[in-house]
C-alpha positions in Angstrom: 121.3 123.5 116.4 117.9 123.0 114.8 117.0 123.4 111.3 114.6 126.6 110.1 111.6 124.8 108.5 109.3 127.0 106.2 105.9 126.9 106.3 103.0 128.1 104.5 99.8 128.9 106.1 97.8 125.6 105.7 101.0 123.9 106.1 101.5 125.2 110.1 98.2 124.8 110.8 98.4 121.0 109.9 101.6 120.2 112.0 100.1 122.0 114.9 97.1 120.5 114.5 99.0 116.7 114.3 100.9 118.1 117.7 97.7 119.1 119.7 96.3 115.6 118.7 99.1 113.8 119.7 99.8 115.4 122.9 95.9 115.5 123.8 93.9 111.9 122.1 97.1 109.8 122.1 98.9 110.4 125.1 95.0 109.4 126.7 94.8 106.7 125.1 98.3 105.2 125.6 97.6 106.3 129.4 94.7 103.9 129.5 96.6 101.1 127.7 99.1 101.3 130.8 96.9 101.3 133.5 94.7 98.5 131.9 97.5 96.5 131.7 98.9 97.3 135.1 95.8 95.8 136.4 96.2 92.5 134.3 98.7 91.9 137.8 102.7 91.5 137.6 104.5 93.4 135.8 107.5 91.3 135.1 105.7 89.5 133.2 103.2 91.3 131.0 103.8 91.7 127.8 100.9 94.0 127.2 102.3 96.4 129.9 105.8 96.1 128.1 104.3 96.9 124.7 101.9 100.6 125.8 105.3 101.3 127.8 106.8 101.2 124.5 104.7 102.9 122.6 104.2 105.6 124.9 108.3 106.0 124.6 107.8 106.2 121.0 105.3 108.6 121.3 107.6 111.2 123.5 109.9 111.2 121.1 107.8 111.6 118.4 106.1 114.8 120.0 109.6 116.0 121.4 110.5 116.0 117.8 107.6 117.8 116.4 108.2 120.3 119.2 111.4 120.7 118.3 110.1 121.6 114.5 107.6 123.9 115.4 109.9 125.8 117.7 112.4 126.3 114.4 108.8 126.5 111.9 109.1 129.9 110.2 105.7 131.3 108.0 106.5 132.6 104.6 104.5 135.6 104.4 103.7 134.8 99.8 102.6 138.9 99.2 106.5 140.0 99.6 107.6 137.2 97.3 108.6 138.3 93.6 106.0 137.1 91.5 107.9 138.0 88.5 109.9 134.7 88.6 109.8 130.8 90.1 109.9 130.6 94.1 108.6 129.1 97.2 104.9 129.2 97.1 105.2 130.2 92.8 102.2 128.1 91.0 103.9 127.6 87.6 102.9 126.3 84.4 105.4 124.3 82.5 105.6 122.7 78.9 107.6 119.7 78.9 110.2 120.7 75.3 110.3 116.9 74.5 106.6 115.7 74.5 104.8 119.0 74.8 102.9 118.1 77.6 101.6 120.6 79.9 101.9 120.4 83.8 101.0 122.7 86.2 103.2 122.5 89.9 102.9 124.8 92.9 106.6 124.5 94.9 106.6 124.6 98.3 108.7 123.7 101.1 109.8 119.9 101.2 107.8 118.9 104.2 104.7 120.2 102.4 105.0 118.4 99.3 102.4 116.3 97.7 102.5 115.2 93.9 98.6 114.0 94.2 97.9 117.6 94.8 100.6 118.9 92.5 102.9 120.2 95.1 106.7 120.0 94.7 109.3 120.3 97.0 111.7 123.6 96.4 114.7 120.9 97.3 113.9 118.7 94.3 116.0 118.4 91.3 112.5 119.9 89.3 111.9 122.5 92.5 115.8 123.4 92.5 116.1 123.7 88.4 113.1 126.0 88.3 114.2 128.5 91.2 114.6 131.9 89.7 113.9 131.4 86.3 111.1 134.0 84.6 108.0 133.0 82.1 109.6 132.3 79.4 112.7 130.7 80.1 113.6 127.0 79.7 115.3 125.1 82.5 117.5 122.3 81.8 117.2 120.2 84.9 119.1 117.0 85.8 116.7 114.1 86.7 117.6 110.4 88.1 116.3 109.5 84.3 118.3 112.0 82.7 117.6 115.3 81.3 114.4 117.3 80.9 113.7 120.4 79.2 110.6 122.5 80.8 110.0 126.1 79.6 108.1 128.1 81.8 105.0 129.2 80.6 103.0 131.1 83.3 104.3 132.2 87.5 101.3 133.0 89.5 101.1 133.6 93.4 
């Protein structure tokens, strides 16, 4: 049974971008590792052979499982969303109560996230606490460090 994966538009566009280079550039280039090293003579012996053997095994199953993703990749269409309060795709702008800092998160699905670029993961504790709350509202959300307070501030799409 495989897993529905959400995606936004960027976000499918990079995994079946990784997929076409994979199956195209390094498949290539582990088929040349093979044959040069079939030509280094017997097999039994080569460890060079032994090694592009493996690593074209590794490389199956690493494309079989990105296959296996995009076949259960789903595209979340962001102009049917509610805008009105926090969800997937939801750029919010939240005041931490305790320091009154200011940070600004876009939540997306967990295989897209990236805290360089400000993108959290719906499945963290943050992405979970802030899930349907409205501008305005304060979410008390459990972290590994303890408790943080965040009001919402601003949801924008």
């Amino acid at each position: 049974m495989s897993h529905i994966s959400y995606y936004t538009e960027e976000g499918l566009k990079k995994l079946k971008d990784e997929l076409h280079q994979l199956k195209t550039h390094e498949r290539l280039y582990i088929s040349k590792q093979i044959a040069e090293a079939r030509d280094k003579g017997d097999l039994s012996e080569n460890a060079e052979y032994d090694a592009a053997k493996e690593a074209q095994g590794l490389l199956e199953l690493k494309i079989s499982k990105m296959e296996e993703i995009m076949s259960s990749a789903r595209l979340i269409d962001a102009s049917t969303l509610d805008a009105t309060k926090v969800l997937i795709l939801s750029k919010v702008k939240l005041k931490n109560i305790a320091n009154g800092s200011i940070m600004a998160y876009t939540l997306v699905a967990e295989n897209e996230a990236d805290l360089k670029a400000n993108k959290i993961s719906v499945d963290s504790p943050i992405g979970k606490g802030l899930l349907g709350k409205k501008a305005g509202e304060i979410a008390n959300i459990i972290v590994p460090s303890g408790s943080i307070k965040l009001e919402v501030l601003e949801i924008s799409r």
